[in-house]
C-alpha positions as CSV (number, residue, x, y, z in Angstrom):
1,X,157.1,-110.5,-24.7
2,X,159.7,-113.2,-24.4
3,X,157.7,-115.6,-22.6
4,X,154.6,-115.1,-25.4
5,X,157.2,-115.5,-28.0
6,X,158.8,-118.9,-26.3
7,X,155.3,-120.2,-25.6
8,X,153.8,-119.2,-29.4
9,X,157.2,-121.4,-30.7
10,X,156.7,-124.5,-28.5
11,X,153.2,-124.2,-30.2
12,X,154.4,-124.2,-33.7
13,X,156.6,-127.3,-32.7
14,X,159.6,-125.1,-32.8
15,X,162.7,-125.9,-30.0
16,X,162.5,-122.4,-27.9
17,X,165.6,-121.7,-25.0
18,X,165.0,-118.1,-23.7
19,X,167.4,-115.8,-22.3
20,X,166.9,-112.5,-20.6
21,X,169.5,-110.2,-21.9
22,X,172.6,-110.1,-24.4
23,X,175.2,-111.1,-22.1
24,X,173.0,-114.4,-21.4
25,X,172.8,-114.7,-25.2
26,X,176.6,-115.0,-25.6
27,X,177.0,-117.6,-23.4
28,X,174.3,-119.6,-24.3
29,X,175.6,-119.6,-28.0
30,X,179.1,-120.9,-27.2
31,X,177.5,-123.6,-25.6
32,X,175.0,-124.5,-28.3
33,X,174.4,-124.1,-32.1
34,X,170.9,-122.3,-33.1
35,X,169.3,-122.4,-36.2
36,X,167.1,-119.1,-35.7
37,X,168.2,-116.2,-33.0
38,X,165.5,-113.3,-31.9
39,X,166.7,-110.6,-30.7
40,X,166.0,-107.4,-29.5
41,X,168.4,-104.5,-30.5
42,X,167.8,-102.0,-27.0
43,X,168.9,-104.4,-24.2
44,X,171.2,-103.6,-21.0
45,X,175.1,-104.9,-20.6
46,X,175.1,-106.3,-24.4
47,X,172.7,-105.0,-27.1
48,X,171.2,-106.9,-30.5
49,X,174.4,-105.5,-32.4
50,X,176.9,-107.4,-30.3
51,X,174.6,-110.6,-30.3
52,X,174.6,-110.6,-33.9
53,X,178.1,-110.0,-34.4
54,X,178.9,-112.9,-32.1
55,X,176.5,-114.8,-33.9
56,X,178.1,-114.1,-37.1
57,X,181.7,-114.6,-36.3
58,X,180.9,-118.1,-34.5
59,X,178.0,-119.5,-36.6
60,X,177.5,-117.5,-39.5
61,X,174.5,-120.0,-41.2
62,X,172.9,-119.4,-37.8
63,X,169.9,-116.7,-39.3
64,X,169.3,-113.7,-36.6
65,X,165.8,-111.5,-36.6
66,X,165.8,-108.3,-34.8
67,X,163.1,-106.9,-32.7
68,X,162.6,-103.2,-32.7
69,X,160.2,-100.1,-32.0
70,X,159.3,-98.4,-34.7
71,X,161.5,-95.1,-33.7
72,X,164.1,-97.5,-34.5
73,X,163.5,-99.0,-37.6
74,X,167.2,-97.1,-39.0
75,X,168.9,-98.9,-36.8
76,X,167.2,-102.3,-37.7
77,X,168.2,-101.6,-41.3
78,X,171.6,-100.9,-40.1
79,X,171.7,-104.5,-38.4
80,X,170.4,-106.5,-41.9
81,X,173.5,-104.6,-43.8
82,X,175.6,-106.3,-41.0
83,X,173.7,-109.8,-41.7
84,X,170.5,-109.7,-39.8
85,X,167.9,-111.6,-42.3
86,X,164.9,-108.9,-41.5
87,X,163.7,-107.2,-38.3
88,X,160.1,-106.8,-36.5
89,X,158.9,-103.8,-35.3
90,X,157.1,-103.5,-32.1
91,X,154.1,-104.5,-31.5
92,X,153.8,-107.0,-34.0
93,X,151.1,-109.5,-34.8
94,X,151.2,-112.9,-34.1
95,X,151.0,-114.1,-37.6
96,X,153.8,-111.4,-38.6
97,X,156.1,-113.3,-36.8
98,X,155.1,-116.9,-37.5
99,X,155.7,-115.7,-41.3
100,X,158.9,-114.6,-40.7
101,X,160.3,-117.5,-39.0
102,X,159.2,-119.7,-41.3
103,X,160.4,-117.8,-44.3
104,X,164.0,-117.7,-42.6
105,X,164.4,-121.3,-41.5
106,X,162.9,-122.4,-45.2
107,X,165.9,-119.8,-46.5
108,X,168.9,-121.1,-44.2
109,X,167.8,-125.1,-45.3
110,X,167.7,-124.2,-48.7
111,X,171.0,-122.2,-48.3
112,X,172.4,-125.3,-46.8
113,X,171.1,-128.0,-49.4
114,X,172.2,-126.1,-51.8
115,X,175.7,-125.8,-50.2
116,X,175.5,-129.9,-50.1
117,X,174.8,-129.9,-53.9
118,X,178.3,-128.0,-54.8
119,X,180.1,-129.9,-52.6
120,X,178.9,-133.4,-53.9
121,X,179.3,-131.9,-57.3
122,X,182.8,-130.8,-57.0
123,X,183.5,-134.7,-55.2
124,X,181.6,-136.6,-58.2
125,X,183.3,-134.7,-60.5
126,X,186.6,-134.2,-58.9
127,X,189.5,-135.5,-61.2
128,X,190.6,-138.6,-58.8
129,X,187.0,-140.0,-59.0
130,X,187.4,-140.7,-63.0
131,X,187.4,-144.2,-62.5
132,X,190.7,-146.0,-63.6
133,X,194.5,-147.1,-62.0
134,X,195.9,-147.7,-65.4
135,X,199.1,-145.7,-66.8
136,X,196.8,-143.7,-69.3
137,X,194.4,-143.0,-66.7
138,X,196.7,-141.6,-64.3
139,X,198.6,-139.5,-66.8
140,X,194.8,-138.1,-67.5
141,X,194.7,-137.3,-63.8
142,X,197.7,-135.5,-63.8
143,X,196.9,-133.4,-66.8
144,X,193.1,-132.6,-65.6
145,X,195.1,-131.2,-61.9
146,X,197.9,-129.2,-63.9
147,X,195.3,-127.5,-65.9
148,X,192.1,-127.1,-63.9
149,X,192.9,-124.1,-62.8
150,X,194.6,-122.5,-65.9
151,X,192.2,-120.1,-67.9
152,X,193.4,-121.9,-71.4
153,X,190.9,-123.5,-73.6
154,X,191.1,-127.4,-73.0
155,X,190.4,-129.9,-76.4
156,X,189.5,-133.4,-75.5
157,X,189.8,-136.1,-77.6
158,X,188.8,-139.5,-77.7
159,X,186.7,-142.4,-79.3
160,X,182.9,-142.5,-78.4
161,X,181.9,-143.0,-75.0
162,X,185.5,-142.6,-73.4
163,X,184.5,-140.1,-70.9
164,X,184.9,-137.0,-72.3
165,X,182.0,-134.7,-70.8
166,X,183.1,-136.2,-67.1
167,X,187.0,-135.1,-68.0
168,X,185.3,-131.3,-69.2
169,X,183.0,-131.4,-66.2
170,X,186.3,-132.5,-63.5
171,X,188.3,-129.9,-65.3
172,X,185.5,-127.0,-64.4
173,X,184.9,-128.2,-60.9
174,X,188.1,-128.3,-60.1
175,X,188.6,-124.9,-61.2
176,X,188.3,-121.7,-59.3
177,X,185.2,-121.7,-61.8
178,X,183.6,-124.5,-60.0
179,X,181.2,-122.6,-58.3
180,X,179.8,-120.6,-61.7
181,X,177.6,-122.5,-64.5
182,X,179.3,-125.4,-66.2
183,X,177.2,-125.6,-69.9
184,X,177.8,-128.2,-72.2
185,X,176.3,-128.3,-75.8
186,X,176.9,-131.2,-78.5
187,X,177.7,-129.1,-82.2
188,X,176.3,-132.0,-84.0
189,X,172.9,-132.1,-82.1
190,X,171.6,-128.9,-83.2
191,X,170.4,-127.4,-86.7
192,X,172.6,-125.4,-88.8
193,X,170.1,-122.5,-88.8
194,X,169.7,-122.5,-85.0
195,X,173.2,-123.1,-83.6
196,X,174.3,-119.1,-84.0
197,X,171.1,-118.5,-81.9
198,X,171.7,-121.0,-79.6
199,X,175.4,-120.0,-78.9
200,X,174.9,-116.2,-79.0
201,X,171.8,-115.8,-78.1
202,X,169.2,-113.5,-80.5
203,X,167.0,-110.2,-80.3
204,X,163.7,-110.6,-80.4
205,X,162.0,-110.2,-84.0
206,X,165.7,-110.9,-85.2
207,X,164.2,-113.9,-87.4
208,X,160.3,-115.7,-87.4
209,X,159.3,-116.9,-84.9
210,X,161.9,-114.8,-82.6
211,X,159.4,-113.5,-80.2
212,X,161.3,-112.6,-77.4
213,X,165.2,-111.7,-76.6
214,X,167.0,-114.9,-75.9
215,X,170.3,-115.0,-74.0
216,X,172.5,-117.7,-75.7
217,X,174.5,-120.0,-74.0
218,X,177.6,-118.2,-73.9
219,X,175.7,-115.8,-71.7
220,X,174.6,-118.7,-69.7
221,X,177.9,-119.8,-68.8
222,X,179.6,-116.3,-68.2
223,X,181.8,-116.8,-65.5
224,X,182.3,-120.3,-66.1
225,X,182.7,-123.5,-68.3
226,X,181.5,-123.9,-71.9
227,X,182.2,-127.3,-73.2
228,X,181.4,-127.8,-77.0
229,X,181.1,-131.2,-77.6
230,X,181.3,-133.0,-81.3
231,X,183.3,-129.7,-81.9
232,X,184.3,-131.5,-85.2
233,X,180.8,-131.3,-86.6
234,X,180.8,-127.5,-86.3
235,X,179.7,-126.0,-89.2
236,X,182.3,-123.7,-91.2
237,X,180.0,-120.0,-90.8
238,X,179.7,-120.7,-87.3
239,X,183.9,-122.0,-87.0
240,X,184.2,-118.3,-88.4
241,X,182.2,-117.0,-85.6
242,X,183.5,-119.0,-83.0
243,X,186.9,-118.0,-83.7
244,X,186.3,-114.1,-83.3
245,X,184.4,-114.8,-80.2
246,X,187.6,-116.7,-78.7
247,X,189.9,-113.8,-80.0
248,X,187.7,-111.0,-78.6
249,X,185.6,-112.4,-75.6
250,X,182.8,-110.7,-77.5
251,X,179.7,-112.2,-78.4
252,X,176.6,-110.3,-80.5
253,X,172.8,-111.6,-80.4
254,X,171.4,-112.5,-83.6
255,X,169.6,-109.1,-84.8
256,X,171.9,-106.9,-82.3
257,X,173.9,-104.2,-82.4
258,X,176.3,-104.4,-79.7
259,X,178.7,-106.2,-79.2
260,X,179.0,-108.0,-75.2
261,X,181.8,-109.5,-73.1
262,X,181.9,-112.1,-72.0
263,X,184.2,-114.1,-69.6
264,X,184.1,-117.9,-70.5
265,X,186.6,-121.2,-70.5
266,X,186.0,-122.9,-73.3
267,X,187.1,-126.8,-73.4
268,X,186.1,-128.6,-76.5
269,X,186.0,-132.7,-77.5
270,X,185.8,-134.6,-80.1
271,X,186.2,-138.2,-81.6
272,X,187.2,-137.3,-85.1
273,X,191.1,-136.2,-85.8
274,X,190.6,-132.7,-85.9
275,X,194.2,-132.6,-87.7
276,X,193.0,-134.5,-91.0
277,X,189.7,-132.8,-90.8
278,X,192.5,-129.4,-90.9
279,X,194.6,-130.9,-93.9
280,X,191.2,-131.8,-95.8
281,X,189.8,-128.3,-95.6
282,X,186.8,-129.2,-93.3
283,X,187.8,-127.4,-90.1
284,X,190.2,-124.0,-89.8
285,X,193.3,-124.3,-88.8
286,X,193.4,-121.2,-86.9
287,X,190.5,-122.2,-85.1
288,X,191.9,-125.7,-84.0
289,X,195.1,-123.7,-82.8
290,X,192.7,-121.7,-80.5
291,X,191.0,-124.9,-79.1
292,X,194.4,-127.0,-79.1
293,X,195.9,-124.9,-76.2
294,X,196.2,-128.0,-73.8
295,X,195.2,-131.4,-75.1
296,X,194.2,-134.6,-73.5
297,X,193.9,-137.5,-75.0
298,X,191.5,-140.1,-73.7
299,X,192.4,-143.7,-74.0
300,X,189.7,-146.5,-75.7
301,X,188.7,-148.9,-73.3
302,X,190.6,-151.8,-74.5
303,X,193.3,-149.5,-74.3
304,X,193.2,-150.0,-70.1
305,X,191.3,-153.3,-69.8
306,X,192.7,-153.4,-66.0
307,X,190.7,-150.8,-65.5
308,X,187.3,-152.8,-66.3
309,X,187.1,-154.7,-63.0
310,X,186.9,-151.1,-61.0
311,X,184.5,-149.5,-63.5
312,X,182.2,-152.8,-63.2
313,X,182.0,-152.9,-59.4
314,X,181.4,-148.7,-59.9
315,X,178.4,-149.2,-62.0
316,X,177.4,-152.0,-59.9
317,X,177.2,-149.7,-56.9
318,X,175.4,-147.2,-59.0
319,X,172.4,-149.0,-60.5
320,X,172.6,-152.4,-57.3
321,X,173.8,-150.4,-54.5
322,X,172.2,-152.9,-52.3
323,X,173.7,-156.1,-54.3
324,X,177.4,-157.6,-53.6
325,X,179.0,-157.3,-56.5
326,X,180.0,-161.1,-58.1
327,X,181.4,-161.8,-61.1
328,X,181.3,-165.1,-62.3
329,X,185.2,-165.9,-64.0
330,X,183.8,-166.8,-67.4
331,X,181.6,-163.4,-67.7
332,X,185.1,-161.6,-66.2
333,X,187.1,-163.6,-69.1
334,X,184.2,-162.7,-71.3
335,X,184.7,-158.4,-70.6
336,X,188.4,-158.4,-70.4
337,X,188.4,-160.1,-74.1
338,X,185.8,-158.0,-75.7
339,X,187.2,-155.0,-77.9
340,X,184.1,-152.3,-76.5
341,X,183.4,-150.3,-79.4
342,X,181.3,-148.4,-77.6
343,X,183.6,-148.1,-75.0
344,X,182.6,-147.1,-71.0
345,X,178.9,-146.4,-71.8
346,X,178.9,-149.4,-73.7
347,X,180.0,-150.9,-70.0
348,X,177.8,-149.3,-68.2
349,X,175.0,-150.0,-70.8
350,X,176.4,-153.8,-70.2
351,X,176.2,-153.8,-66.6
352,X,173.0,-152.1,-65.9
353,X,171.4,-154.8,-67.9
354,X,173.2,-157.8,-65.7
355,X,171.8,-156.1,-62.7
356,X,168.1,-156.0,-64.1
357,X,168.6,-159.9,-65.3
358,X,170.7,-161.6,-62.6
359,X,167.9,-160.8,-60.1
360,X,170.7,-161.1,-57.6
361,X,172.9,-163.4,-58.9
362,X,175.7,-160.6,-59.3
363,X,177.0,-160.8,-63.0
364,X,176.9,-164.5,-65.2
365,X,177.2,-165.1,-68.8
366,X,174.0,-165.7,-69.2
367,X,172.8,-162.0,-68.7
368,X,175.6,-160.6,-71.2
369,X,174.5,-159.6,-74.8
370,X,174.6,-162.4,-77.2
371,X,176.7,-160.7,-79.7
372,X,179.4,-159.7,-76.6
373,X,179.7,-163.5,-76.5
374,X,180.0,-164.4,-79.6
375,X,182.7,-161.7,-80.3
376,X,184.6,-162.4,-76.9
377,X,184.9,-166.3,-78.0
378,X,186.6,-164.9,-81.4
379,X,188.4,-162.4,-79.8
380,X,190.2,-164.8,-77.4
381,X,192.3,-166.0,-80.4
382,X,192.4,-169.6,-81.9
383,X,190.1,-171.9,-83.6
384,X,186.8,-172.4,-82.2
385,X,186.2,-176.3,-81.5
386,X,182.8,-177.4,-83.5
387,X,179.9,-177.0,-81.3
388,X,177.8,-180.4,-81.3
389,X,174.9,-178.6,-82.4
390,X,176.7,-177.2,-85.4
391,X,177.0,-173.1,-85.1
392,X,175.7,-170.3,-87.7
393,X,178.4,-169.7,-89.9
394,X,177.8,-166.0,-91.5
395,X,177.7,-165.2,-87.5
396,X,180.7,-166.8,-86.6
397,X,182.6,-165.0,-89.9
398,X,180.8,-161.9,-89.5
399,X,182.5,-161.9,-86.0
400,X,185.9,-162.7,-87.1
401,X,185.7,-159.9,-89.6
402,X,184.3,-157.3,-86.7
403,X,187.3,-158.4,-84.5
404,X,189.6,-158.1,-87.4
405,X,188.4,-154.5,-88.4
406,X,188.9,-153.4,-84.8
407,X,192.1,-154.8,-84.2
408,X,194.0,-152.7,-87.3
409,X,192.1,-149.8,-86.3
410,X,193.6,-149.8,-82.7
411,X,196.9,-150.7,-84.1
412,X,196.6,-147.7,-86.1
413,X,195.1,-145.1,-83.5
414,X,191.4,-144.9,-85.1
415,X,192.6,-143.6,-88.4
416,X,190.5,-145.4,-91.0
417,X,192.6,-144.8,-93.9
418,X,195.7,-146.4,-92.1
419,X,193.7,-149.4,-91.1
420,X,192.5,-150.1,-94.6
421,X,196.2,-149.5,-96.2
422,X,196.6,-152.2,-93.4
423,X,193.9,-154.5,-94.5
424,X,195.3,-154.2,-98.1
425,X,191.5,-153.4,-98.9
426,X,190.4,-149.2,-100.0
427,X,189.0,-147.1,-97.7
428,X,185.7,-147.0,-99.2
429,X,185.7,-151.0,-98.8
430,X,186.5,-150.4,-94.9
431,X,183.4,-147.8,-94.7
432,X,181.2,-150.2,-96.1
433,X,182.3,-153.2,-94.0
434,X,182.4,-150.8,-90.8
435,X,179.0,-149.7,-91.5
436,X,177.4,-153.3,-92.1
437,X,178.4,-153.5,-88.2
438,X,176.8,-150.3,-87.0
439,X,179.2,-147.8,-87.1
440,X,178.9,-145.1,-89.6
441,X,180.7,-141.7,-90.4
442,X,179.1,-140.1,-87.0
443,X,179.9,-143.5,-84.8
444,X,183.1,-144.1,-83.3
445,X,184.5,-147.7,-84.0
446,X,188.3,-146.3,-83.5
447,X,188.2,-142.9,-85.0
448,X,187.8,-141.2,-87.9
């Protein structure tokens, strides 16, 4: 039987090394790492149980089949509660076995890939690869380890594009969580009439078009890492709803009748200033206490502009891993000037268009944005010398004003209202002018 078997193997284009008994087996195995083992469980001087508990104690993603007769078959059961995968009674058909085998090397490299996945995970997202060597960005490192582990609800803040879900996602995998689902929803993305569903999941026929039971994503991520972004946009019913959940780890379906645990982190973020939104009446104070356990506070990009030479070659590597990364020193000048509204994406946005229109010429002027120019020659301070060609003047003021605006609000930390008082101009003037330049009530120039 062992010489069929190691002949039937080779066929299948399986490596075969045969052994005669147990004792054989052991030695063989300290000398060498198997993917498969076949064994049979009667066998003189060492039987299948001692095989497979050598097997397990020395290589336990090695996967072990046991061979039987079918008086046996308890004991063969006995052996998969120790860790066999399955067992084959004797006599067995040749396609019983090929069946097998294949099944339980297809099992071990899926158990390994997916081994492969958490561990890259849990290094992309670990807290030291948040790219950054400024002051603020190591005080954000330090935070994210201090807390990772904590079970306390986490609130991010920040301007748009900052980072915030990759700060929520190195918190969770850093966590003893970091092997349990990590489930982020934005508040603002989703319906009114839908969110409660979403969140809490419903019964089915709880409302039209309700045809089946839905788990909600607090079910979802049971055991691990909520993260509710745009928490600010939350509506006030479900701010009510949100805050009994955190008081009593309870959730209820929409159209159910009991109530169910759950056991969930929650970390939230936001670009507005949750505080004002407090002292205006548009978000509960006792919720923002629940969320405000531990804050961390994400600093703008022109905040830590020696940080923008790391997070260009990072991108770089990302979307031109093949390409050396060269930045010509006007296009460098050019970045470190600009104020980045839109912060890292707006970076990343930048650089992932240089690499489709340098076509190897690493990173020149001449692939950046035209209005990335025109506000990093304003930005630079001074008069601009009179092009001979003339220049387009409502540009060139329109630029001044935009560099202006985002100037008092970083002086002012994003608060609108300050940077108007500033400005010596109201705050509905500052909306309007902010607005002609893209950013409205739900985009992030420098805060709310």
């Amino acid at each position: 039987m062992r010489e069929f078997l190691s002949i039937m193997l080779h066929r299948e284009g399986y490596r075969v090394d045969a052994v005669q008994d147990g004792s054989q087996a052991v030695e063989r195995l300290k000398q060498k790492t198997y993917d498969l083992v076949i064994t049979d469980i009667q066998m003189p001087r060492l039987d299948g149980f001692g095989v497979l508990a050598h097997v397990l104690e020395r290589s336990p993603e090695t996967v072990v089949i046991m061979i039987t007769a079918f008086s046996t078959t308890e004991q063969a059961v006995e052996a998969m509660k120790l860790g066999a995968y399955d067992y084959i009674t004797k006599p067995f058909r040749n396609d019983e076995i090929r069946l097998i085998v294949k099944n339980a090397l297809e099992r071990k490299e899926l158990r390994h890939e997916n081994l492969q996945l958490k561990k890259e995970l849990g290094q992309r997202y670990a807290f030291g690869n948040l790219i950054g060597k400024s002051k603020p960005m190591r005080e954000v490192y330090e935070l994210v380890e201090k807390v990772a582990d904590s079970r306390v609800n986490v609130l991010i803040t920040g301007e748009s594009g900052t980072g915030k879900e990759m700060v929520a996602r190195a918190i969770h995998y850093n966590s003893e969580r970091g092997d349990q689902p990590f489930v982020p929803i934005n508040c603002g993305a989703i319906p009114e009439n839908l969110l409660e569903s979403e969140l809490f999941g419903h019964e089915k026929g709880s409302f039209t078009g309700a045809i089946q039971r839905k788990e909600g994503l607090f079910e979802v991520a049971d055991g691990g890492t909520l993260f509710l972004d745009e928490i600010g946009e939350l509506p006030a019913m479900m701010q009510v709803k949100l805050l009994r959940v955190l008081q009593d780890r309870e959730i209820r379906r929409v159209g159910g009748t009991k109530n169910q645990q759950v056991d969930v982190r929650i970390v939230a973020a936001t670009n507005k200033d949750l505080e004002s939104e407090v002292a205006e009446g548009n978000f509960r104070e006792d919720l923002f206490y629940r969320l405000n356990v531990i804050r961390i506070d994400l600093p703008p990009l022109r905040r830590r502009r020696e940080d923008i030479p790391l997070l260009i070659e990072h991108f770089f590597e990302k979307y031109s891993p093949s390409e050396k990364v060269d930045i010509a020193e006007d296009a460098m000048r050019t970045l470190l000037d600009y104020q980045w509204p839109g912060n890292i994406r707006e970076l990343e946005n930048v650089v992932e268009r240089c690499t489709v229109l340098s076509q190897g010429r690493g990173l020149t002027s001449d692939c950046l944005p035209p209005q990335m120019l025109r506000t990093g020659t304003v930005g630079s301070g001074g008069l601009l010398e009179l092009p001979e060609n003339g220049l387009d003047l409502d540009d060139y003021l329109a630029g001044i004003e935009k560099d202006i605006l985002l100037k008092a609000l970083e002086r002012t930390g994003g608060v609108r209202k300050k940077a108007a008082e500033l400005l010596n101009i109201s705050f509905r003037s500052i909306r309007y002018r902010l607005a002609k330049f893209g950013f409205g009530e739900d985009d992030d120039a420098g805060g709310s």
